[in-house]
C-alpha positions in Angstrom: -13.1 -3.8 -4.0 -11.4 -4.4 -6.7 -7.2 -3.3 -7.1 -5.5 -1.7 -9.7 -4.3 -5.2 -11.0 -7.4 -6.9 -10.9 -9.1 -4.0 -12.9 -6.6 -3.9 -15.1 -6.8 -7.7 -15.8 -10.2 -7.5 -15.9 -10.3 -4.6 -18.4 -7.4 -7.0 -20.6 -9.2 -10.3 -20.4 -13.1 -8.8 -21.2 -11.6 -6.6 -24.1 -9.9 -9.7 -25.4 -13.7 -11.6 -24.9 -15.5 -9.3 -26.8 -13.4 -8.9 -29.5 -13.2 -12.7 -30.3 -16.9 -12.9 -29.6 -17.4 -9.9 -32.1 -15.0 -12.1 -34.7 -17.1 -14.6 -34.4 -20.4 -12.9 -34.3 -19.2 -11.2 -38.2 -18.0 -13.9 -39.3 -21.4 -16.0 -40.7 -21.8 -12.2 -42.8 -18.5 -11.9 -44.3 -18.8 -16.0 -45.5 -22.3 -15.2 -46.9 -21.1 -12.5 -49.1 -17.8 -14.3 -50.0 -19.9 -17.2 -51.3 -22.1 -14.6 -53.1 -19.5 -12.7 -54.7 -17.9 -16.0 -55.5 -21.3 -17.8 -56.9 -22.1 -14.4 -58.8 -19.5 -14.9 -61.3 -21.6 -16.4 -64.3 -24.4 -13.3 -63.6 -20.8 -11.0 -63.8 -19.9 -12.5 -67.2 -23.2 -12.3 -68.5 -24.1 -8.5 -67.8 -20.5 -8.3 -69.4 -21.6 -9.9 -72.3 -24.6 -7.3 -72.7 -21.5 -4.0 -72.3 -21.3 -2.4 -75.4 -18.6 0.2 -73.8 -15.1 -1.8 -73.1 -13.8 0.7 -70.7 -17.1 0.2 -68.8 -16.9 -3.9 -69.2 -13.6 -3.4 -67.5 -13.9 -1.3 -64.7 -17.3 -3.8 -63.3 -15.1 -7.0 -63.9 -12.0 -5.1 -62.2 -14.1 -3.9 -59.8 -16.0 -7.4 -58.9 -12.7 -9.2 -58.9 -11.1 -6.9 -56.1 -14.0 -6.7 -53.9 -14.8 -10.7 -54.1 -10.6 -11.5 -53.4 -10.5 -8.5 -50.7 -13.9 -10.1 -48.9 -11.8 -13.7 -49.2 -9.0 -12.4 -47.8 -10.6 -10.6 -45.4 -12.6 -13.8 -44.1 -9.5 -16.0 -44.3 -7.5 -13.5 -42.1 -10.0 -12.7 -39.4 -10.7 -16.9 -39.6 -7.1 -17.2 -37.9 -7.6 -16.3 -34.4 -9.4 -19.7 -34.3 -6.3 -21.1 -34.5 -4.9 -19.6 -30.9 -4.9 -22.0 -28.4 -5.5 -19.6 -26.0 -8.5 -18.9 -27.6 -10.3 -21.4 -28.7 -9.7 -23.5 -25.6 -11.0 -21.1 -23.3 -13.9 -19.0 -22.3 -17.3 -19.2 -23.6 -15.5 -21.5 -26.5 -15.7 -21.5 -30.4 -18.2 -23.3 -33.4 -15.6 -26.4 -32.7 -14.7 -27.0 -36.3 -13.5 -23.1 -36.6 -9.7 -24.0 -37.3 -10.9 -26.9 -39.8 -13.1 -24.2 -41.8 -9.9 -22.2 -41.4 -7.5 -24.6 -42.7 -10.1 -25.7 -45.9 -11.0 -21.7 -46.4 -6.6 -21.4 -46.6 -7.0 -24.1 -49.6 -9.4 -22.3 -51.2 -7.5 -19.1 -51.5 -4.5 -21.2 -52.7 -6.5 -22.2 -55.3 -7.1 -19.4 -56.4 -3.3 -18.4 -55.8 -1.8 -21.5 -57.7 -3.9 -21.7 -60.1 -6.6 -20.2 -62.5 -10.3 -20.3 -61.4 -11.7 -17.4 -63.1 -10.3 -19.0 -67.0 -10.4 -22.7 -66.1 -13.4 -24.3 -65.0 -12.7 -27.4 -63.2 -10.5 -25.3 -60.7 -13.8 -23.2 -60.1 -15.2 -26.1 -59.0 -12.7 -26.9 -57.1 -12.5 -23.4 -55.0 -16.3 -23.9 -55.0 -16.3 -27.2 -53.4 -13.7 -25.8 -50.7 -15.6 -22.7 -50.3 -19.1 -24.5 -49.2 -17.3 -27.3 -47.2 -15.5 -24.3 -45.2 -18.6 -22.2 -44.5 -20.4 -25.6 -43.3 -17.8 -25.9 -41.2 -18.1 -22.8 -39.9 -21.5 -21.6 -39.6 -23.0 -24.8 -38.8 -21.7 -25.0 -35.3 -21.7 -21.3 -34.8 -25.7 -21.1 -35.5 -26.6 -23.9 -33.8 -23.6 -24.2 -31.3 -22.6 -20.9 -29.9 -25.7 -18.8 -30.9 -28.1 -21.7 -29.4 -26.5 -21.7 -26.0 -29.4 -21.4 -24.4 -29.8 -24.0 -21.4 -33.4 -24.0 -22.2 -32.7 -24.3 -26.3 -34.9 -26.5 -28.5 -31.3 -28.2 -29.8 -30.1 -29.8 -26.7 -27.1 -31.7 -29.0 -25.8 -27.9 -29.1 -23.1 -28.2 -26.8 -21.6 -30.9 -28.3 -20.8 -27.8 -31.1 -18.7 -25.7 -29.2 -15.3 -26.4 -28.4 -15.6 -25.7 -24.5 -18.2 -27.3 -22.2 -19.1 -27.2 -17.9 -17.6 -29.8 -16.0 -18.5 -29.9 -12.2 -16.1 -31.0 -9.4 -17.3 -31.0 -5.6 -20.3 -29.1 -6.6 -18.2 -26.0 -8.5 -19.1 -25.2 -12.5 -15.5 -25.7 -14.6 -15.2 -24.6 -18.5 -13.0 -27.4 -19.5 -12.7 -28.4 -23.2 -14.2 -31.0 -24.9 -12.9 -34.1 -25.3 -12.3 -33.9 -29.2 -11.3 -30.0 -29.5 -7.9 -30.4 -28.9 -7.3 -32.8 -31.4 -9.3 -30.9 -33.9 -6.9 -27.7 -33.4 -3.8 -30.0 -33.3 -5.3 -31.4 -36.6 -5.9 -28.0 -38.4 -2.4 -26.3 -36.7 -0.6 -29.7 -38.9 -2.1 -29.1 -42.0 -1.8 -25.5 -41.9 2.1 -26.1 -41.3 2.0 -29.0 -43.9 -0.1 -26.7 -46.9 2.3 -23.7 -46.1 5.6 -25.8 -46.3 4.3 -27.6 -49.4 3.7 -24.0 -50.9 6.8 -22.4 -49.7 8.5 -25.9 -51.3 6.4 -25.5 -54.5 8.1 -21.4 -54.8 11.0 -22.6 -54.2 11.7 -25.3 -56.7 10.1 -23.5 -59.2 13.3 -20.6 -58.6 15.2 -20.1 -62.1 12.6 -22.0 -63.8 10.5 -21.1 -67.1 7.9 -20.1 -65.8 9.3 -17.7 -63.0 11.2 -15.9 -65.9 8.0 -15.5 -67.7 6.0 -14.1 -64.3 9.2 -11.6 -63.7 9.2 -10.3 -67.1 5.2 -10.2 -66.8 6.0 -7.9 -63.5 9.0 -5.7 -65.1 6.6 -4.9 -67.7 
């Protein structure tokens, strides 16, 4: 029988399971409507084109703008927890290029953040390129890594997808990681920190300048 403790830890450490399994689970539906909304755009600017009313032109591209940034932002945040040690070198384990489709997905949004996608076309390319070689990333060894698990599965290269595998020792079953996902988080965890001081660098230099007078006025206004 179990005690107090035990249940409690239980309780903790399934909770904790399912929700990262649940994370992951959304995840492949949140990047297929980010790359729709995101792919959409020239159908957006067409219909736009067709608006005779300019209230009513404004309201659809306000309102496709918001939902397409929210659903990026949304994807990018939830895409994080990959990056937990804790997590993705334990349990049932991850797709194992999560934290590199989390790191090129970050890109993507700065992208969007530094610069101007939606008026200048070679940066939509750009975000475009990022987007696609993030959802690879990610959905690629979720489908057939994690969702074909299956000892009996017709892809028996699967395991080799998911960042944790079964070693056995005197007989016993062990989850151990595989030999390459700790250097794939280590990898992604750098360039996070390396993009992020780069862009915290980039704000600051740019303090006093020009173009920061320009942006505050823009803001006062």
């Amino acid at each position: 029988m179990l005690t107090g403790d035990q249940l409690a830890n239980a309780i903790t450490n399934g909770g904790a399971d399912w929700m990262v399994a649940s994370i992951a689970a959304v995840l492949p539906i949140l990047w297929a409507f980010t790359l729709s909304l995101h792919f959409a755009r020239p159908y957006v600017l067409r219909f736009l084109q067709k608006l005779t009313l300019r209230f009513g032109g404004d309201v659809w591209w306000l309102s496709y703008v918001l939902t397409r940034d929210a659903l990026l932002v949304v994807t990018l945040v939830l895409s994080i927890v990959f990056l937990f040690p804790n997590v993705y070198l334990r349990g049932a384990g991850l797709g194992i290029t999560a934290p590199l489709a989390t790191v090129v997905l970050m890109w993507a949004a700065l992208v969007k953040l530094l610069r101007d996608p939606d008026d200048n076309p070679s940066d939509w390319r750009l975000q475009s390129i990022l987007l696609i070689i993030a959802s690879v990333l990610y959905i690629v060894p979720q489908v057939y890594g994690m969702e074909a698990a299956d000892p009996v599965s017709a892809f028996p290269w699967n395991t080799a997808l998911v960042s944790m595998t079964t070693v056995t020792r005197n007989g016993v079953d062990y989850a151990a990681p595989q030999p390459y996902a700790p250097a794939i988080l280590w990898i992604s965890l750098v360039l996070l920190g390396v993009s992020g001081g780069l862009v915290f660098l980039r704000f600051f230099l740019r303090l006093g300048t020009k173009e920061a007078g320009e942006l505050s006025s823009t803001v006062e206004a």
